[in-house]
C-alpha positions as a LaTeX table, in Angstrom:
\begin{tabular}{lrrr}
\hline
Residue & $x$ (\AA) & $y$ (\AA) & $z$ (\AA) \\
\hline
Unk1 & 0.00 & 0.00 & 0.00 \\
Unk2 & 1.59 & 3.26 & $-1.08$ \\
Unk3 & 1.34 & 6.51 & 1.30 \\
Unk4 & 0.06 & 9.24 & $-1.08$ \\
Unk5 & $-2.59$ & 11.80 & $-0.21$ \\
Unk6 & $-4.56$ & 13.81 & $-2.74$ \\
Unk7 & $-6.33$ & 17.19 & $-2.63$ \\
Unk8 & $-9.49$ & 17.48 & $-5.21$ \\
Unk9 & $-11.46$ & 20.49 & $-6.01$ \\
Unk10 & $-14.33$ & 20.68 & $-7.82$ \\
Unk11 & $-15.47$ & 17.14 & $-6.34$ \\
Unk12 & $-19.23$ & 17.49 & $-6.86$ \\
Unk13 & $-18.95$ & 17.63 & $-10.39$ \\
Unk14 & $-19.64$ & 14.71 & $-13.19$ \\
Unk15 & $-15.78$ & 13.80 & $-13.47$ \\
Unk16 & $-15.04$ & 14.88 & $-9.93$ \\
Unk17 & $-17.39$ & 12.82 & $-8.26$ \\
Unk18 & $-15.56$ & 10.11 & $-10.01$ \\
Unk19 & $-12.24$ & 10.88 & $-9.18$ \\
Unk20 & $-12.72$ & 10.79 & $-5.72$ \\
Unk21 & $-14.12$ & 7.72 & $-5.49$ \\
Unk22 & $-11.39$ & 6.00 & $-7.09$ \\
Unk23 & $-8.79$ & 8.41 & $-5.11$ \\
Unk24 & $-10.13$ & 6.84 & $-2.67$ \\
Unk25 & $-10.68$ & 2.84 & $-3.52$ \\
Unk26 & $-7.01$ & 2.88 & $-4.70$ \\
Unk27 & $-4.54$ & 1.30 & $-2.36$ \\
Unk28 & $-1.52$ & 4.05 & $-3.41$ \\
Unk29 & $-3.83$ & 6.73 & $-1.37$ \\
Unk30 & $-4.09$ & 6.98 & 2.62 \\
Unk31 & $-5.70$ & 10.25 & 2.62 \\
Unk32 & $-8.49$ & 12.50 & $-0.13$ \\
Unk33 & $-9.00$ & 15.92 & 0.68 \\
Unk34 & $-11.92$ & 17.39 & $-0.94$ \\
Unk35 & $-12.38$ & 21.30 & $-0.87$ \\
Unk36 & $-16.01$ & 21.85 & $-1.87$ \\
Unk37 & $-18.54$ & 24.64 & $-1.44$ \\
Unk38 & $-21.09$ & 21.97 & $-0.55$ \\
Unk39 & $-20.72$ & 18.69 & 1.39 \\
Unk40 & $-20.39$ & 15.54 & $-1.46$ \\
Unk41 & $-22.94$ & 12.86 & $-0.90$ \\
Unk42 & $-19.86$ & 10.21 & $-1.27$ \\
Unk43 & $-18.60$ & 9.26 & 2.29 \\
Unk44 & $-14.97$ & 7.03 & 2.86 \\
Unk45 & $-12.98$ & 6.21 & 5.77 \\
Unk46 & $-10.14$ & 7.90 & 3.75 \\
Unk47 & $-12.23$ & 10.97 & 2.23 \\
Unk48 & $-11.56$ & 14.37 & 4.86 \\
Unk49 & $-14.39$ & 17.24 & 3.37 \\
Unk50 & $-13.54$ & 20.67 & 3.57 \\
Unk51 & $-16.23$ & 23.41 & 3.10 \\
Unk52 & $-14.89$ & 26.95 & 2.11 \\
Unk53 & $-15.58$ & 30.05 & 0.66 \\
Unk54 & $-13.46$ & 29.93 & $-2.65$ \\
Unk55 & $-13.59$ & 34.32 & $-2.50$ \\
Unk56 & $-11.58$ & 34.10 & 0.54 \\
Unk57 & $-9.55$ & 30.97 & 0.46 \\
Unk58 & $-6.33$ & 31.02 & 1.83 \\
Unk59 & $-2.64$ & 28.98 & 2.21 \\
Unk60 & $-4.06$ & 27.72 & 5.32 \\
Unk61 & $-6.65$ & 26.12 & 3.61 \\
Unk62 & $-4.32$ & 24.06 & 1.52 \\
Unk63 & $-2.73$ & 21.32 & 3.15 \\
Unk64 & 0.30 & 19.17 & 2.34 \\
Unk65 & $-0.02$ & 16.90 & $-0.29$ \\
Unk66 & 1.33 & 14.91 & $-3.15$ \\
Unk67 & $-1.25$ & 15.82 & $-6.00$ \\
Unk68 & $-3.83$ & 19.28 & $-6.39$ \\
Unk69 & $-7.02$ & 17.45 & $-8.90$ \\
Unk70 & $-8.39$ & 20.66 & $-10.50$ \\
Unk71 & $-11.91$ & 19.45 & $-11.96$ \\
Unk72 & $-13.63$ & 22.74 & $-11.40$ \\
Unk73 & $-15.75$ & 23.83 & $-14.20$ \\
Unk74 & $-19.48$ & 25.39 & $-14.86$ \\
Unk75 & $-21.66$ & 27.13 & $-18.09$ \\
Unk76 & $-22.75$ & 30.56 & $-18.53$ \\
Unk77 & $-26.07$ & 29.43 & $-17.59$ \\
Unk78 & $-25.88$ & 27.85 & $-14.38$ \\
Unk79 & $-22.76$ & 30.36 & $-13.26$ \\
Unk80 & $-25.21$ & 33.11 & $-14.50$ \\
Unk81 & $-22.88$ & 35.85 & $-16.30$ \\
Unk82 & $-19.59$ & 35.63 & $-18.18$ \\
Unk83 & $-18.65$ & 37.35 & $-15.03$ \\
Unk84 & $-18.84$ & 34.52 & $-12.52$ \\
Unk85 & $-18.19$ & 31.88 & $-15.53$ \\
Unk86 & $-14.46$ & 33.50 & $-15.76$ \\
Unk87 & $-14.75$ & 32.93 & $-11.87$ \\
Unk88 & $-15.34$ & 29.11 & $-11.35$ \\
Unk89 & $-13.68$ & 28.58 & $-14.59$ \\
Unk90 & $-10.56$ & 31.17 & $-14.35$ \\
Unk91 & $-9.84$ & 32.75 & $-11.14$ \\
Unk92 & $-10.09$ & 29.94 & $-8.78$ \\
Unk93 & $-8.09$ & 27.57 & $-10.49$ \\
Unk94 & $-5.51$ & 29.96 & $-11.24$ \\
Unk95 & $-6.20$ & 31.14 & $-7.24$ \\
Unk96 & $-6.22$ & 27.67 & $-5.93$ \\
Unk97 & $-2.76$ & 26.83 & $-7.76$ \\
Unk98 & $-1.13$ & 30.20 & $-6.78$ \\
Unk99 & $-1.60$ & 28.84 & $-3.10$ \\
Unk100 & $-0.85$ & 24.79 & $-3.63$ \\
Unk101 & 2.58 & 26.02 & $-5.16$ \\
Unk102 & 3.18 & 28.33 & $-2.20$ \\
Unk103 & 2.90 & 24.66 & 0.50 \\
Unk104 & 5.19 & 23.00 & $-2.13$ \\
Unk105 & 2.63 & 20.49 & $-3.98$ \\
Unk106 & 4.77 & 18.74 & $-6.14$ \\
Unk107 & 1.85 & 18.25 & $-9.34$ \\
Unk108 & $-1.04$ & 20.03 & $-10.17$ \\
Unk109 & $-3.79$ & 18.03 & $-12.60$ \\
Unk110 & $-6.26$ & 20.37 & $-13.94$ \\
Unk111 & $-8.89$ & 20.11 & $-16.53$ \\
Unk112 & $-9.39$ & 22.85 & $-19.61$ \\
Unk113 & $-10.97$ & 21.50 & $-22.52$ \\
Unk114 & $-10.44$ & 20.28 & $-26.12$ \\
Unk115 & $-9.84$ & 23.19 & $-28.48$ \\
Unk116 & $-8.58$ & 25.44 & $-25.35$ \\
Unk117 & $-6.86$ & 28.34 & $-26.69$ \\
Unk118 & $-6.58$ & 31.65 & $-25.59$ \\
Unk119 & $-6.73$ & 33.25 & $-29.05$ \\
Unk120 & $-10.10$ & 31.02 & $-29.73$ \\
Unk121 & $-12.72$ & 32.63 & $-31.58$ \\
Unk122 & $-14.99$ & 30.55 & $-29.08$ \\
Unk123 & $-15.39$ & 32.09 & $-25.75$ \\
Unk124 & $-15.12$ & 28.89 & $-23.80$ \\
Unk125 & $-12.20$ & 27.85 & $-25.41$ \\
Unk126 & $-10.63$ & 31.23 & $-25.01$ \\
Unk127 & $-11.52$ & 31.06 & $-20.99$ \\
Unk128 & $-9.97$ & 27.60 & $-21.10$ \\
Unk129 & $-6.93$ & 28.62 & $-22.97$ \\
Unk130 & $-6.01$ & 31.53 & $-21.05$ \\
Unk131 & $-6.28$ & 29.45 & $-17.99$ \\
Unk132 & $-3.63$ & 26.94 & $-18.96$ \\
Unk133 & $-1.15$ & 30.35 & $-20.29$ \\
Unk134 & $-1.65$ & 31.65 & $-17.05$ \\
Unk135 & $-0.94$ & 28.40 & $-15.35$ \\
Unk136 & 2.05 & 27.64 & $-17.32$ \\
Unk137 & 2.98 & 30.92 & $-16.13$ \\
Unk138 & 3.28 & 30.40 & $-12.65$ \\
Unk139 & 6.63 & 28.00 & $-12.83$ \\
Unk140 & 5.04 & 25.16 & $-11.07$ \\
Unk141 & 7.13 & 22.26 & $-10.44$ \\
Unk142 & 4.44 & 20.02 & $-12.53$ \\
Unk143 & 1.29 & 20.39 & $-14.39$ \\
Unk144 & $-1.06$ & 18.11 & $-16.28$ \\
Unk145 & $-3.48$ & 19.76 & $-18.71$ \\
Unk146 & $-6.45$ & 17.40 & $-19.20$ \\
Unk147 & $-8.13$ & 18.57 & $-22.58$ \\
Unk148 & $-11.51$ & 15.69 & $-22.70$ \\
Unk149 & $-13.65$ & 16.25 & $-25.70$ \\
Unk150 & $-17.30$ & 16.06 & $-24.89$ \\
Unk151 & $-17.89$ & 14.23 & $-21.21$ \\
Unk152 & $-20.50$ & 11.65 & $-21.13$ \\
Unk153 & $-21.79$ & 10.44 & $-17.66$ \\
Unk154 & $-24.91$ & 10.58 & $-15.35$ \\
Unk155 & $-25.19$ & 14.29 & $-13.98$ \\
Unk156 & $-26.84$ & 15.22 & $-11.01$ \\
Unk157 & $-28.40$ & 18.38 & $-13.02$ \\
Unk158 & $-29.93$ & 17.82 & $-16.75$ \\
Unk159 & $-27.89$ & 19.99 & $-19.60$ \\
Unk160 & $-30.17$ & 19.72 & $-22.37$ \\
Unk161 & $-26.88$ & 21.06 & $-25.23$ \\
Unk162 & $-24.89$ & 17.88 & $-23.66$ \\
Unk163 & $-27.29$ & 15.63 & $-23.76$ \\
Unk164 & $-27.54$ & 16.67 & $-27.56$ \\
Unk165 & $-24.19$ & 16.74 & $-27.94$ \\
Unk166 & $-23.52$ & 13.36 & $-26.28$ \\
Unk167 & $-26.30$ & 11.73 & $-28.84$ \\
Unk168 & $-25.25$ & 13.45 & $-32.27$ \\
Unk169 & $-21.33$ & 12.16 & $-31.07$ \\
Unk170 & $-22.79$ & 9.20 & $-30.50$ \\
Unk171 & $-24.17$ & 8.66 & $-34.01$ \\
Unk172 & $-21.05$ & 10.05 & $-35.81$ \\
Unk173 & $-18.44$ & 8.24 & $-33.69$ \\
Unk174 & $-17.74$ & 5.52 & $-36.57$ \\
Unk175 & $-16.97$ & 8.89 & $-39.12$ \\
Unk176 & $-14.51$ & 10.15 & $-36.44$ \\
Unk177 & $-11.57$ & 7.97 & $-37.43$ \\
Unk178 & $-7.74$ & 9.81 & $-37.74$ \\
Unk179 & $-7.37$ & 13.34 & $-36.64$ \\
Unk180 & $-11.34$ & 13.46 & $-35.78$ \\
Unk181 & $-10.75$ & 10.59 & $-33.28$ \\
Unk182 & $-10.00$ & 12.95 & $-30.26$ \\
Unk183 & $-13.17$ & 14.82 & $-31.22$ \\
Unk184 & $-14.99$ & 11.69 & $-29.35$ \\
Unk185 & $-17.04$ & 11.85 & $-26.58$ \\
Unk186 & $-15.60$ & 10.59 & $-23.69$ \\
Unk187 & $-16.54$ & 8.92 & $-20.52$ \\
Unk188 & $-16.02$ & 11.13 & $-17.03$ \\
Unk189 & $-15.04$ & 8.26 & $-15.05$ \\
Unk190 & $-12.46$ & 7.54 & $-17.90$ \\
Unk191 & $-10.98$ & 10.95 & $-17.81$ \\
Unk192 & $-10.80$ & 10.20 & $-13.57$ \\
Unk193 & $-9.01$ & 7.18 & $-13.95$ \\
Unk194 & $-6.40$ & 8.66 & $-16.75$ \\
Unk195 & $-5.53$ & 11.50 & $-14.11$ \\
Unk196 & $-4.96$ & 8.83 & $-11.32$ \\
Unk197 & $-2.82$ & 6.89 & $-13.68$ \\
Unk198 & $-1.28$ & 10.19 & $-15.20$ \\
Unk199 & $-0.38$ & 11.46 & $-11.27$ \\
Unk200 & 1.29 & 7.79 & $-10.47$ \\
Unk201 & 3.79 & 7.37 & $-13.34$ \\
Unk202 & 7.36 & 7.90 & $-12.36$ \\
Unk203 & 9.87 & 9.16 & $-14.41$ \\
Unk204 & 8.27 & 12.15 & $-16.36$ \\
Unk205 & 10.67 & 15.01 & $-16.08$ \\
Unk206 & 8.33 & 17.54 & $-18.23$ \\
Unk207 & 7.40 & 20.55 & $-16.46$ \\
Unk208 & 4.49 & 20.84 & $-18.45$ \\
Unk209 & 2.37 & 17.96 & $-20.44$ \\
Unk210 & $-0.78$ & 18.33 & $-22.04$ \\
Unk211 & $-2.86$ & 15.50 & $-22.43$ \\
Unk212 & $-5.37$ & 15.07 & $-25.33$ \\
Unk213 & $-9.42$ & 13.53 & $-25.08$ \\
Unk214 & $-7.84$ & 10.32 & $-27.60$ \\
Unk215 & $-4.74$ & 9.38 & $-25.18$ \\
Unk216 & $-7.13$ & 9.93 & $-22.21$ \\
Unk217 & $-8.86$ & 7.48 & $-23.73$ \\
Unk218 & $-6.25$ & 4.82 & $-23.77$ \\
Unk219 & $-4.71$ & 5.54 & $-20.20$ \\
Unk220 & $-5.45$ & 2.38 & $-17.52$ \\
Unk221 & $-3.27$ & 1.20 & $-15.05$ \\
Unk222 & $-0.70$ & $-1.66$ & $-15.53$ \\
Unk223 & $-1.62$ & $-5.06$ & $-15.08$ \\
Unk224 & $-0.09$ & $-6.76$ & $-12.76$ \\
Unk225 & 0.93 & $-10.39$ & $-12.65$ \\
Unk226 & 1.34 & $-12.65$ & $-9.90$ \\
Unk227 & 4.05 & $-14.65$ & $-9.47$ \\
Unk228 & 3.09 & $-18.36$ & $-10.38$ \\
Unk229 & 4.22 & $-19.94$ & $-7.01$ \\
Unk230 & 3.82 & $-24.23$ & $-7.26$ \\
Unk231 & 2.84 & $-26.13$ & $-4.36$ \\
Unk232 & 6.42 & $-28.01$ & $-4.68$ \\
Unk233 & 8.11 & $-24.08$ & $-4.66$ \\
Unk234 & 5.95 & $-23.79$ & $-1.49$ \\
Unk235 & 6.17 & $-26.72$ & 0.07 \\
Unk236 & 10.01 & $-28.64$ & 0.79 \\
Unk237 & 9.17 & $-32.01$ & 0.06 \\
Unk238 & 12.60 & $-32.86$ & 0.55 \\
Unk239 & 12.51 & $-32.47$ & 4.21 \\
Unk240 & 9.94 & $-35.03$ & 4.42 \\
Unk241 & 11.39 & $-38.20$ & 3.00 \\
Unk242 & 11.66 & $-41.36$ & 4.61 \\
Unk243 & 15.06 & $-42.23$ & 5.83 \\
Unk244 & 16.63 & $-44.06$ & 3.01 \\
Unk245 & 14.02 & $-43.47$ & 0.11 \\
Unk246 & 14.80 & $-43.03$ & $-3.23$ \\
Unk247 & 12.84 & $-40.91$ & $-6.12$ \\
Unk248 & 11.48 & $-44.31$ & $-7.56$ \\
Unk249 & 10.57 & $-45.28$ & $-4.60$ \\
Unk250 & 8.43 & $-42.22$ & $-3.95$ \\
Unk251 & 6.45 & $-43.29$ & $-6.76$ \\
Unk252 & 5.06 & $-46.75$ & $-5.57$ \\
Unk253 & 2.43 & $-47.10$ & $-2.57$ \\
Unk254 & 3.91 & $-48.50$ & 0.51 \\
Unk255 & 2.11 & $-51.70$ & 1.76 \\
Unk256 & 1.07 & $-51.73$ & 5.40 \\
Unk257 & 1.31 & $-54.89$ & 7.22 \\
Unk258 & $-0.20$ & $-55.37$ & 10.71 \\
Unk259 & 0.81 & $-58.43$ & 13.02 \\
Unk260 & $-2.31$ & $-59.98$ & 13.62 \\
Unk261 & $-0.57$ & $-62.55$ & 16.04 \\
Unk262 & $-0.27$ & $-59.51$ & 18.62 \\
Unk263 & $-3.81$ & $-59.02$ & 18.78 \\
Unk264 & $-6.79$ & $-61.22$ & 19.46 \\
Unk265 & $-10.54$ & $-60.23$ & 19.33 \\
Unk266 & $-12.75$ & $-61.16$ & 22.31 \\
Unk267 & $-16.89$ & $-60.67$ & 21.86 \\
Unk268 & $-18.76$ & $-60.27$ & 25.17 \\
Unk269 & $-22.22$ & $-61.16$ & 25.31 \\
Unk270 & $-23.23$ & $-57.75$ & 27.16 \\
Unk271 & $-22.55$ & $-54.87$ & 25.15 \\
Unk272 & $-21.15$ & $-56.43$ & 22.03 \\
Unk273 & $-18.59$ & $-54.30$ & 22.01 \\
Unk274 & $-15.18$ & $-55.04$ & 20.25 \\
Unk275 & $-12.26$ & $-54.94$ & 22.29 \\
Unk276 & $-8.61$ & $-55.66$ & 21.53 \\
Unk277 & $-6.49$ & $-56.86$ & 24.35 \\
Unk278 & $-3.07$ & $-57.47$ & 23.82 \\
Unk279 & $-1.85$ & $-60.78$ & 23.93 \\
Unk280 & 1.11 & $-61.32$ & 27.06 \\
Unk281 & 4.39 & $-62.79$ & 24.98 \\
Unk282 & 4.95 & $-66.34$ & 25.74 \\
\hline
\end{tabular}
């Protein structure tokens, strides 16, 4: 069992939600911090809940910890304005990263979008993009950009544009071969498990990598084989032999003779019982 701990914001959401409950079924994690605005319904011996005010979070608020899961993310509708969009979508992040580099977290794992670009003639994509320039910007000692195409999963709220997003992808997806492959809709829990398997590989000495909806796609953890232990590995059989046996004559079944001369059999009349007595030598 590794002895990692994890710090997730933006846990209520569709792919957040999923993270942490696989944060915190995996045996590399002791300890899942969730900062929220509103207490998760998901509940785990490992899982500590935080509520805060993101306006008026602070370094104290942070703790130590081996991984910062961005997942925050919301539409102009629900949000309200472009004002508070650029909020939830923009300034906390950015906020939330300013203060995990200041307690030394070692990776941040945030998700933009596909298409994120700050010169995008797409508003969303240009919030998204100028999110990860800003990011980049900040010198952390890691970051993993998560760009997911379309996210498919069962939300707590309905978004009717998704939902007819999610079906239209859903009836193109054999025309989306080659470069259109990573315009695919994607599962949320997928996308979860990538970023677990994307924080746990060792050896990545890129400041920056930015991870695309088709490799997200492919990301799982590595199987692992057990060792094919034999009962003769596990048991010494050697250490059991009979004082002068041989291999071949391992192989045969011993004959067991009893000296029926020792012994004679006596009926009583009473109980019927059998009884051996032995017989005195003479």
């Amino acid at each position: 069992m590794g002895m990692r701990a994890a710090i997730v914001v933006g846990a209520t959401g569709l792919t957040g939600t999923s993270l942490v409950k696989q944060l915190c079924e995996n045996d590399e994690y002791v300890s899942v911090t969730v900062i929220a605005r509103r207490e998760p319904a998901f509940t785990h011996p490992k899982l500590e809940v935080k509520i805060c005010n993101f306006d008026t979070l602070e370094e104290k608020d942070i703790e130590l910890a081996h991984e910062l899961y961005c997942c925050l993310g919301t539409t102009i509708k629900k949000a309200g304005s472009r004002e508070e969009f650029e909020k939830v979508d923009f300034e906390y992040p950015l906020t939330i990263a300013s203060l995990a580099k200041k307690r030394g977290i070692p990776h941040m794992l945030v998700i933009t979008a596909m298409g994120a670009n700050e010169n995008s003639p797409f508003y969303y994509n240009r919030v998204k993009g100028k999110l990860e320039h800003d990011l980049m910007e900040l010198g952390l000692q890691r970051l993993s950009i998560i760009r997911p195409s379309l996210l498919v999963g069962e939300r707590e709220e309905f978004r009717l544009g998704e939902k007819a997003g999610e079906q239209v992808l859903k009836f193109v997806k054999p025309l989306l071969v080659g470069p259109l492959k990573r315009s695919r809709s994607i599962e949320a829990s997928q996308v979860a498990k990538a970023m677990i398997v994307i924080a746990l590989q060792n050896g990545t000495k890129q400041p920056v990598t930015v991870y695309q909806s088709q490799e997200l796609a492919k990301l799982d953890f590595p199987e692992t084989q057990d060792e094919d232990v034999s009962k003769e590995k596990l048991f010494n059989w050697d250490k059991h032999k009979l004082p002068g046996s041989n291999d071949e004559g391992d192989k045969v079944n011993r004959e067991v003779v009893i000296n029926r001369d020792k012994y004679k059999i006596e009926e009583t009349v009473v109980d019927k019982e059998v009884n051996f007595h032995h017989r005195e030598d003479k």
